[in-house]
N, C-alpha and C positions, 0 to 999 in steps of 0.2 A: 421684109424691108430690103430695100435695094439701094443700096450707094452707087449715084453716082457724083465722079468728082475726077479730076483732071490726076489729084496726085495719089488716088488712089485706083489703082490699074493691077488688078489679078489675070492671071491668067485661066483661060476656061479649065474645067477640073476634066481629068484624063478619065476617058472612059475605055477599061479592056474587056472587053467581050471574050466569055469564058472558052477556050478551046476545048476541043473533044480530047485532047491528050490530059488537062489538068482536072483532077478529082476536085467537087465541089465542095465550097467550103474555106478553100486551099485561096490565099493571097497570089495574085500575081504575082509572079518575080519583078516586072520592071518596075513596082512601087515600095519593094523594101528597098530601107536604107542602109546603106552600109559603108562601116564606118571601118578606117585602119588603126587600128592602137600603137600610138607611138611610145616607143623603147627607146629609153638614153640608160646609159650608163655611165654613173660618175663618182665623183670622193666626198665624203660629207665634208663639210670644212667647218658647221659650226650646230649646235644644237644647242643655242641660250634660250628657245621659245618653246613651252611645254606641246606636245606631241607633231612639233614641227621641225624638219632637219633643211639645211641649207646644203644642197647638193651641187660643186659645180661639175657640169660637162665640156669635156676637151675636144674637138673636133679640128679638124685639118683641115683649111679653103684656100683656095687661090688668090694671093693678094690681088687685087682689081686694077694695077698697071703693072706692077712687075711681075707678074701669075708664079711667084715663087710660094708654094704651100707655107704657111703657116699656120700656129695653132692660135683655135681660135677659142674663148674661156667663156663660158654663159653662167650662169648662176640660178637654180630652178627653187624655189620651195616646196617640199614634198611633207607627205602628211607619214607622221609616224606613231601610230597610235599607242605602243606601246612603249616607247623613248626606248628602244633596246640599242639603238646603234650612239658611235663612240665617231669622235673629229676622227679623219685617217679612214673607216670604214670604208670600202667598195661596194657600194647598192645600183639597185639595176631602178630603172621610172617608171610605171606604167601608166599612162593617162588613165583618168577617171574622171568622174562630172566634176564639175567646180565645188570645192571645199569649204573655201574661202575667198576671198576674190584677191589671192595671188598664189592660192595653191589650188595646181590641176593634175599632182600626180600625186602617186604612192610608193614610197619607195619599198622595195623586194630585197632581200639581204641575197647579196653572191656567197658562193665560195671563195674561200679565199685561192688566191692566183696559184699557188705550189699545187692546192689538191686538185683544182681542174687539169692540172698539166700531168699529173701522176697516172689519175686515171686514164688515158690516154696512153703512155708507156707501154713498152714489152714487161715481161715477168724477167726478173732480176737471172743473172747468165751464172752459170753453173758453178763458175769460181768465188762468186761473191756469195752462196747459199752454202756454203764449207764449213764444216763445225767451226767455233771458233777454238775448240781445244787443239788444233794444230799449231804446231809454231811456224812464225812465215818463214820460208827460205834464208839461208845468211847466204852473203858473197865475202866467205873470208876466202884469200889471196895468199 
C-alpha cells in the first residue's frame, strides 16, 4: 500500500551498491548512525527523589551584549541507581536513552579534586622523605 498525500513526503530510500573493497555482509558506513555522548560535569545539590540526583552544571558564555563571560547554572536530573552520592558530591553525566521524561543522564562518581591533582605530581624531593627521627635544624644566635 502506497500513501500518497501532500503532508506525507519521504524521501526515496538510499541505495549503496556493495564495493569490491567491503566484505559482504558488512553495513555500509554512510548508513550508521552516529551519535556523540555528551559529558557535563557538575555538584549534586539535592537528592530528596529515590534513585534520582539533582545535578547543576557551571559553564562560562558570553553575555549576548556586553560579551563579558559569565557563569552560566543549568540544573540536569540524573539517574542514580544506587542513592550512593551525598549534596556537595562532584559526578560526571553521561547521556543515556530517556529514563524518565526529564532524566537523560547517569551520573558517574569523580574522584575527588586533591587525588586527581596528586596523581599527576613529581615523587615527593629528597628532603621531605628524611626519617622523621632527625631534629630539624635550630638557628640559635
Amino acid at each position: 500500500m502506497l500513501l500518497s498525500s501532500p503532508f506525507v513526503v519521504s524521501p526515496p530510500p538510499l541505495r549503496v551498491s556493495p564495493s569490491p573493497q567491503q566484505p559482504q555482509g558488512c553495513r555500509p558506513v554512510g548508513l550508521l548512525r552516529i551519535e556523540a555522548a555528551k559529558q557535563l560535569t557538575g555538584r549534586v545539590v539535592t537528592t530528596k527523589a529515590d534513585k534520582t540526583v539533582g545535578v547543576e552544571v557551571v559553564r562560562l558564555a558570553p553575555h549576548p551584549k556586553y560579551k563579558r563571560r559569565e557563569r552560566i547554572k543549568k540544573k540536569y536530573q540524573a539517574h542514580d541507581p544506587e542513592n550512593q552520592f551525598k549534596v556537595g558530591d562532584v559526578v560526571e553525566l553521561r547521556s543515556s536513552r530517556p529514563i524518565s521524561k526529564t532524566k537523560h543522564f547517569v551520573a558517574i562518581p569523580l574522584p575527588p579534586r586533591d587525588t586527581r591533582r596528586k596523581s599527576q605530581l613529581l615523587p615527593p624531593l629528597q628532603s621531605q622523605q628524611a626519617d622523621g627521627d632527625q631534629p630539624p635544624p635550630s638557628t640559635a644566635d
